[in-house]
C-alpha positions in Angstrom: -1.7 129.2 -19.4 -3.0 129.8 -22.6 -1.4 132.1 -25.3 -4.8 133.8 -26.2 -7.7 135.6 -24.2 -10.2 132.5 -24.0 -13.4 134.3 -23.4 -16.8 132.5 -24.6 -18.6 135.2 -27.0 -15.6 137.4 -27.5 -13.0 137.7 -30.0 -11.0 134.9 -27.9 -13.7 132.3 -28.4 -13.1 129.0 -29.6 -13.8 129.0 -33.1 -15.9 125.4 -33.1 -18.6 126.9 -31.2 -19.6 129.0 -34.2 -23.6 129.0 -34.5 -25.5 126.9 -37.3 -25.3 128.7 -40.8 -26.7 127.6 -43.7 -24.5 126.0 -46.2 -24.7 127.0 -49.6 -22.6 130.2 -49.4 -19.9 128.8 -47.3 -19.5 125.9 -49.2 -19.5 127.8 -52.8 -16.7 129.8 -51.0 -15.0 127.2 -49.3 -14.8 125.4 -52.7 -13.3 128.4 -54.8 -10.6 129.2 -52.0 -9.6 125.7 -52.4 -9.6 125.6 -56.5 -7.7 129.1 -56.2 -4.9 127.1 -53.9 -5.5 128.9 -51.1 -4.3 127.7 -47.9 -6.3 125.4 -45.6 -5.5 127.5 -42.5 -6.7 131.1 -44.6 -10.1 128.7 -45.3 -10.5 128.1 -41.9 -9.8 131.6 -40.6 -12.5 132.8 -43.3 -15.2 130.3 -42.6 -14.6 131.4 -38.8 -15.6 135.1 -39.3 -18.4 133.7 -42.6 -20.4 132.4 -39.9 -20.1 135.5 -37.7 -21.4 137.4 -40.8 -24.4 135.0 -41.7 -25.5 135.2 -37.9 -26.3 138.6 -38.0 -22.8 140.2 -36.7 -21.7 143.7 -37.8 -18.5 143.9 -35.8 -19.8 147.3 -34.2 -18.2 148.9 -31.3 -20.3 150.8 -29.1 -18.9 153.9 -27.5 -20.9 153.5 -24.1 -18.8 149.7 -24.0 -15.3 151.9 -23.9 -13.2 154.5 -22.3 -11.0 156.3 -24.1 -7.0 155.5 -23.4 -5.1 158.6 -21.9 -2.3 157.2 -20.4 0.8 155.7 -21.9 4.1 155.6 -21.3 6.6 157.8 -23.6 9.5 156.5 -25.6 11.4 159.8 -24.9 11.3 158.7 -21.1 12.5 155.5 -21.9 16.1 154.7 -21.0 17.9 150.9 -22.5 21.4 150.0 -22.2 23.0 150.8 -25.9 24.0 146.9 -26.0 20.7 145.6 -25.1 19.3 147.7 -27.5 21.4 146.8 -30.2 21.1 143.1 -29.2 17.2 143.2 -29.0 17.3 145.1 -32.9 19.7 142.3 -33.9 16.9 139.8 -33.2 14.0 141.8 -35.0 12.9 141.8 -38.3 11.3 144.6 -40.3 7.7 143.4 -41.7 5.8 145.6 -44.7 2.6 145.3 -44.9 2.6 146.0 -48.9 -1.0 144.7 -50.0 -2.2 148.1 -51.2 -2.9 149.8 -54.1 -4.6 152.8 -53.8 -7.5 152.7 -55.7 -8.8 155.6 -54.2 -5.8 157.5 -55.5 -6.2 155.9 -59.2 -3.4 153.4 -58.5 -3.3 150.3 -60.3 0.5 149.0 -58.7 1.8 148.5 -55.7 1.6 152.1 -53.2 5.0 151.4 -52.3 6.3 152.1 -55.4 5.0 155.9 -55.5 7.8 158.3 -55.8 7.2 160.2 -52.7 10.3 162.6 -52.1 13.4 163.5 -54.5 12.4 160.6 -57.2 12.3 157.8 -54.5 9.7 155.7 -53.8 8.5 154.6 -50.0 10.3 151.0 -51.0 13.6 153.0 -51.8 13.2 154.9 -48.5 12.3 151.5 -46.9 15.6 150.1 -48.1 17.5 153.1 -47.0 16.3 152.8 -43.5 17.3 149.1 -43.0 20.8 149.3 -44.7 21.2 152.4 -42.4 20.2 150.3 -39.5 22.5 147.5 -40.2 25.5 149.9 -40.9 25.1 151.4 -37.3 24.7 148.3 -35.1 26.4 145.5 -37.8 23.1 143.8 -37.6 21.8 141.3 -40.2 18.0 142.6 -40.1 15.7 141.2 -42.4 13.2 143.2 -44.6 10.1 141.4 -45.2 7.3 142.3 -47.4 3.4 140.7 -46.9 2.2 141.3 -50.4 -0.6 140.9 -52.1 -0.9 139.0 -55.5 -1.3 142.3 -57.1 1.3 143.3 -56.0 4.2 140.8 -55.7 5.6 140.9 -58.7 6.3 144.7 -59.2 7.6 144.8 -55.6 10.0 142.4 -55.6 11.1 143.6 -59.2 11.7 147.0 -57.5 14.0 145.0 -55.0 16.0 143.3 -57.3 18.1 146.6 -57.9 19.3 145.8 -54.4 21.5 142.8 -54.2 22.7 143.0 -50.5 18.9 143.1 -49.1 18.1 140.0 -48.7 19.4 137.9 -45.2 20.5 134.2 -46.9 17.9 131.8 -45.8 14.8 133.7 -45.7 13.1 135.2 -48.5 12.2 139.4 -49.4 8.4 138.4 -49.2 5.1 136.3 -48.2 1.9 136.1 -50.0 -1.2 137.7 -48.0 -4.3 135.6 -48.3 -7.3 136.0 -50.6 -10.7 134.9 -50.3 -13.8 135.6 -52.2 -15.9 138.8 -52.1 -19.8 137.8 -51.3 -22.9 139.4 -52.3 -24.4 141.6 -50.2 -27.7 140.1 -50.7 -27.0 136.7 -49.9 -23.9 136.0 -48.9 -22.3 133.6 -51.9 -19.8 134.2 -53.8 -19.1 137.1 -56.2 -19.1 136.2 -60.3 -17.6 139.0 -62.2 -16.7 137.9 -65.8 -16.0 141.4 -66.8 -12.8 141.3 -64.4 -12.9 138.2 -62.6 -9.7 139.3 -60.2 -12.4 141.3 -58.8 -14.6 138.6 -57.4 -11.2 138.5 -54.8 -10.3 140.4 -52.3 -7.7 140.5 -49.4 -8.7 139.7 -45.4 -7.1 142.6 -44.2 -3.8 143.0 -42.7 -4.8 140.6 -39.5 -4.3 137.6 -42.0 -0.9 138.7 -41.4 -0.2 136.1 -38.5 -1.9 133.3 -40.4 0.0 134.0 -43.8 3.4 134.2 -42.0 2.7 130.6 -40.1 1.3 128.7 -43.1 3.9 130.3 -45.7 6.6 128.8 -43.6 8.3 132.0 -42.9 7.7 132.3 -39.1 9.7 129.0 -38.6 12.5 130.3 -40.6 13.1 133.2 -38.7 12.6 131.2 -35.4 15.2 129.1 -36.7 17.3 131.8 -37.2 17.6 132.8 -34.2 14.9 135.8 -34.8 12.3 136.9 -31.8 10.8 140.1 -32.5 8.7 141.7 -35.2 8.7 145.3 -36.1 5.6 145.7 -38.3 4.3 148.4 -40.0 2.8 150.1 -43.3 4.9 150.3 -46.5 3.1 154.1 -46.9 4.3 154.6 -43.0 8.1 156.3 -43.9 8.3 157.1 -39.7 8.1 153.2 -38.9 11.9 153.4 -38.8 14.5 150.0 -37.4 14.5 151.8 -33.8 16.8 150.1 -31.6 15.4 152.0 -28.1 12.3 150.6 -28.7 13.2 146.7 -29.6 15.5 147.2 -26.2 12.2 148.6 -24.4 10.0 146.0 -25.9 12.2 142.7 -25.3 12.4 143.7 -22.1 9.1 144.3 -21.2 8.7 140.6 -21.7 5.1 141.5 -23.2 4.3 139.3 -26.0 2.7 142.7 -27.9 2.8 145.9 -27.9 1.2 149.0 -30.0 3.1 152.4 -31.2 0.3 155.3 -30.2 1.1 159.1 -31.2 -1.3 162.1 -30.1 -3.9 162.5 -32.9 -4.4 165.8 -35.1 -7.5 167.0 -37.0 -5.4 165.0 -39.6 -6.0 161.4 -37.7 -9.9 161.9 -37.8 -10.0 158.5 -39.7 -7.3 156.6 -38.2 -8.1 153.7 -35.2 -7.5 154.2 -32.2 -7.2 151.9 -29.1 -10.0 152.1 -25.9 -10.5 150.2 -22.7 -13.4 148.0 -22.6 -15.5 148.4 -19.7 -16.1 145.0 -19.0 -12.7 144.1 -18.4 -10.6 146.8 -18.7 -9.0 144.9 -21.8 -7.0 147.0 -24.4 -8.9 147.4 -27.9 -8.5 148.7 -31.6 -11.8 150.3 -32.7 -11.5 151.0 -36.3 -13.7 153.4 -38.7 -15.8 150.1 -39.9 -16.7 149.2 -36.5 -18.4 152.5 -35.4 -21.6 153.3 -35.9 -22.3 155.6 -38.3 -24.4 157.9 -35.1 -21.5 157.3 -33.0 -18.3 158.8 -35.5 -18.6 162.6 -33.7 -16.6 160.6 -30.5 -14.1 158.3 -33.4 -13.6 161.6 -35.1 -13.0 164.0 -32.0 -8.9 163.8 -31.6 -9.5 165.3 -28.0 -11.9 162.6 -26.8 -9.8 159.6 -27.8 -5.8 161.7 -27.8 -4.1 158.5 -29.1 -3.7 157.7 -33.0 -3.3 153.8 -33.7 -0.3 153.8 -36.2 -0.1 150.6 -37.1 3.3 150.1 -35.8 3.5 146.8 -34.0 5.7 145.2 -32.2 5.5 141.2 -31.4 7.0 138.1 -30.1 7.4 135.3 -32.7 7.7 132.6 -30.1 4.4 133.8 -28.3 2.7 134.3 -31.8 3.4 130.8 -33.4 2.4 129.0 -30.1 -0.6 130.8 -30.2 -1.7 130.0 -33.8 -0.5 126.1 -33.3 -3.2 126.2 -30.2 -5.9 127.9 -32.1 -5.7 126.3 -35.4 -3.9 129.3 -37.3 -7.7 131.3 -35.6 -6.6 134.2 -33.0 -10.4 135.2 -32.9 -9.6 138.9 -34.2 -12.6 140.9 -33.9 -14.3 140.7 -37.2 -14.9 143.8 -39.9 -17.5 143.9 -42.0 -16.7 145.4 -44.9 -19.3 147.2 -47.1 -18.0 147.9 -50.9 -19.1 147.4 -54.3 -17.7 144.9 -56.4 -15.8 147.8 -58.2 -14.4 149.6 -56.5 -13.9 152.4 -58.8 -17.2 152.1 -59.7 -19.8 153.5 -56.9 -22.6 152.3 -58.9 -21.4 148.7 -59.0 -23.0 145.8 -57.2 -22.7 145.8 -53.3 -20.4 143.1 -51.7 -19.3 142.2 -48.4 -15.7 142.0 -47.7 -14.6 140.4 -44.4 -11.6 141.8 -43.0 -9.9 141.6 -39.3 -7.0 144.4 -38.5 -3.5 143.1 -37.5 -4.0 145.5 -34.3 -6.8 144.0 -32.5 -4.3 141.3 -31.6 -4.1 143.8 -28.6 -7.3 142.7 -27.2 -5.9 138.4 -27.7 -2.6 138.5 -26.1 -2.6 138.9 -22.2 -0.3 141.1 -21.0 -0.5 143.1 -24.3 0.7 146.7 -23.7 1.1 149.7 -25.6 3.4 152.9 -25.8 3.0 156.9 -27.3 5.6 157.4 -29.8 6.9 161.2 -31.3 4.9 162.0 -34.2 7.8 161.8 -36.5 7.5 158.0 -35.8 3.8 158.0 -37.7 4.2 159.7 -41.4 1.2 157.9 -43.2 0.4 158.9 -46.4 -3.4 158.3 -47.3 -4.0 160.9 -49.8 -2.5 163.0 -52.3 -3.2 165.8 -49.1 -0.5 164.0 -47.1 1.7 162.9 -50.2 2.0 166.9 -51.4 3.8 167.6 -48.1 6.5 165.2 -48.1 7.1 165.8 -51.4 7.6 169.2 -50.2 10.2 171.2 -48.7 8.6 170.8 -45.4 10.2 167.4 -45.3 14.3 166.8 -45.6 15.4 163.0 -46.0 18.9 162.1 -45.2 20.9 159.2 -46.5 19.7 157.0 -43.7 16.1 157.3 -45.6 13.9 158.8 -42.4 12.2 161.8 -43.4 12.4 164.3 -41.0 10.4 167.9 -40.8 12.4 170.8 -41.3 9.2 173.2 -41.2 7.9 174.4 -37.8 5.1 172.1 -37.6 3.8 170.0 -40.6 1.6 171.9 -42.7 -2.3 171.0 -42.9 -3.4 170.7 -46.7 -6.7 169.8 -48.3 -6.7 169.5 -52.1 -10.2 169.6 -53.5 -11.2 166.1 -54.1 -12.4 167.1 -57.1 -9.5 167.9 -59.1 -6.6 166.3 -57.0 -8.2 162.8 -55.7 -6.0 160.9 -58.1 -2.5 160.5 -58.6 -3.4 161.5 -62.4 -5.2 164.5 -61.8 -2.6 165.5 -59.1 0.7 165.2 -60.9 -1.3 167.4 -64.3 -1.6 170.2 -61.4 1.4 170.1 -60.0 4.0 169.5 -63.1 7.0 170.9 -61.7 6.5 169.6 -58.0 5.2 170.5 -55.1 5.2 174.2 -53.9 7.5 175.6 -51.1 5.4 174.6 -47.8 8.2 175.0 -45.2 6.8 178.1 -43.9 3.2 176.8 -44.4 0.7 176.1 -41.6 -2.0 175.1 -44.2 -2.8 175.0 -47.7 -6.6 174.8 -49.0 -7.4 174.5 -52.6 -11.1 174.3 -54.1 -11.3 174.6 -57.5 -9.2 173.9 -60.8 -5.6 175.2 -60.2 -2.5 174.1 -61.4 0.8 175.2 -60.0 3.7 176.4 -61.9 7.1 176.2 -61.0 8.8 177.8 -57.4 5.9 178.4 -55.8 5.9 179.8 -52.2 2.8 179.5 -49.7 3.5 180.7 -46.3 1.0 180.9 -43.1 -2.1 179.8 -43.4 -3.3 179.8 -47.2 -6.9 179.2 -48.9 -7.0 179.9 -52.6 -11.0 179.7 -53.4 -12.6 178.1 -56.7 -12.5 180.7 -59.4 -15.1 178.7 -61.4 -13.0 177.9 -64.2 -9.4 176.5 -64.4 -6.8 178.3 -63.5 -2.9 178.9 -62.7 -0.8 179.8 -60.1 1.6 181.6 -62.0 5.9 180.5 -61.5 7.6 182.2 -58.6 4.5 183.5 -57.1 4.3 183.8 -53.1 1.0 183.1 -51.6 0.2 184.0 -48.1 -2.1 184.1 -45.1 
């Protein structure tokens, strides 16, 4: 049987039966991924989803072709033998998917590296969480890192205060792909001289399964006797080693499987997986492939209940047979990307960015599954909205590096985008940290305020825009 849904026309297609396209723009591609030393399988895996593009493909997802998931079974119903547990964790590693940036919050260095509670960063917390891990159940338990080339270098200069980390024989780290931006016009290659790194973009976090086979890293752990992945987002600080759920997964004998939490009004942005009504096949639909008409039922957390997190589990074995059938091309669904070339720039050029999402391997593994996981399980952090709350009292974090919420429920807050978007403009409002939110329910801000020191903000709070800037003064209790 084969490894991968085979199913002419869908994601599962074999790649060779790609229609015509016209050459010019591939080839100019093609030609700078090679110069740039970029792998042959990443080539192949981008001229796969080029030709999509050039035939006319938007990677759309219609709502009338889905049903929305509603059942799922619970990790708090799930029982595993402490030893199989342990033995199922021992044989896992812990992948990061470190690529980002966060441009959109001013960033210009690895996420990751954000102090997000007490002084340490999500990579400190990271650390703390896998050292706890091995501590409890004398595990090895590898950390590995998929960065991009912007930011390798500070993240593994991060790790170096951190001696014991690394498991001898495999590395901290593997390079994600790049491949060239394209013109929105007509589809060749960007040219940038002003800042040529931005004629490059990343393929997404899919190219995670052809960046671990072609860097070599996939054999390494097979060789060291590892069998599961435990993937999820650096900026993710729930995605904690959890030894119930490598027991539950290795013994499902599924080769993949999908952490789901119930969404808030929080999640409006987030994926989410659906059933396809042609097959009843599990899917990921992400914000890119909805139509803009269609985002009232991607937006409505009561119509599809189930957040994506981006936690995912996998089989090694399963995954590198899969990728040595298919020629390193799973046939994710594609995403086509719209951007301009600057991406802190709204006025720059348009480009085309093709992307795939390491979750729609759902949809390409039969016998994929998929389970709902406690909320404290999915802490992403997105904004500077979600990064004031941790950095809150609504949040404690023990040694073993898992924050966990001490408030009631976690608070809702929404910072005027105006004066708080960036990580610049956030920290100048906030100088001596974030305000007391452990009795909050939500915090709205319009309007230039900065906050001074022991602040208190109970109930539900909305301070309004007083037209000038202003200051909430030390010690002052706000509430609603």
């Amino acid at each position: 049987m084969s490894a991968v849904n085979d199913r002419p026309g869908e994601c599962g297609a074999d790649h060779r039966t790609d229609p015509p396209v016209s050459a010019e723009g591939l080839a100019q591609a093609q030609e700078r991924m090679r110069e740039a030393g970029v792998a042959s399988a990443a080539i192949e895996v981008f001229s796969h989803y080029y030709r999509q593009v050039e035939s006319g493909a938007t990677g759309l997802i219609r709502e009338d072709t889905i049903e929305p998931l509603l059942d799922l079974p619970h990790l708090d119903d799930i029982r595993v033998d402490p030893e199989q547990a342990r033995e199922a964790l021992s044989r896992t590693v812990m992948i990061k998917l470190n690529g980002g940036l966060a441009t959109s919050m001013g960033l210009d260095h690895a996420k990751s590296l954000l102090p997000v509670h007490d002084g340490l960063s999500f990579l400190d917390l990271a650390v703390a969480q896998l050292r706890a891990a091995r501590a409890t159940y004398g595990i090895r338990l590898p950390l590995l890192l998929m960065n991009s080339f912007r930011t390798r270098e500070d993240s593994l200069a991060a790790l170096d205060g951190y001696p014991d980390l690394e498991v001898p024989g495999l590395p901290l780290d593997f390079l994600q792909n790049s491949q060239p931006k394209l013109w929105a016009g007509d589809l060749t290659p960007v040219s940038w001289p002003t800042d040529p790194s931005l004629e490059w973009c990343p393929p997404g976090h899919g190219d995670i399964y052809t960046a671990i086979l072609s860097s070599g890293i996939l054999d390494a752990l097979l060789e060291q006797g590892f069998r599961y992945a435990s993937t999820s987002n650096s900026d993710n600080l729930g995605a904690s080693p959890n030894a119930t759920l490598a027991g539950w997964f290795a013994a499902s004998g599924a080769p993949y499987a999908a952490e789901m939490t119930l969404r808030t009004p929080a999640d409006r942005k987030g994926g989410h997986l659906a059933i396809r009504r042609v097959d009843g096949q599990l899917i990921l639909r992400d914000t890119a492939q909805t139509a803009p008409d269609e985002m009232h039922y991607f937006t409505d957390e009561h119509h599809h209940p189930y957040a994506h997190t981006n936690n995912l589990w996998f089989d090694l074995e399963v995954l590198r047979a899969a990728l040595v059938e298919r020629g390193s091309v799973l046939g994710l669904p594609l995403i086509r990307n719209i951007k301009t070339v600057d991406p802190t720039d709204p006025s720059s050029p348009e480009v085309v960015q093709i992307e795939t999402a390491m979750g729609a391997a759902v949809e390409v593994f039969p016998g994929a599954t998929a389970i709902a996981v406690p909320r404290s399980r999915f802490l992403p952090v997105k904004t500077t909205n979600d990064l004031l709350v941790l950095r809150s009292d609504a949040y404690d974090v023990g040694d073993d590096g898992v924050p966990r919420l001490v408030a009631q429920s976690a608070p809702l807050v929404d910072l005027d985008p105006g004066y708080y978007l960036t990580m610049a403009d956030f920290d100048a409002r906030f100088p001596h940290g974030a305000p007391s939110l452990r009795h909050a329910t939500g915090l709205t801000v319009r309007g230039d305020w900065t906050f001074g020191a022991h602040v208190e903000v109970s109930g539900e709070v909305s301070i309004g825009d007083s037209g000038v800037p202003a200051v909430v003064a030390d010690g002052v209790q706000l509430s609603g």
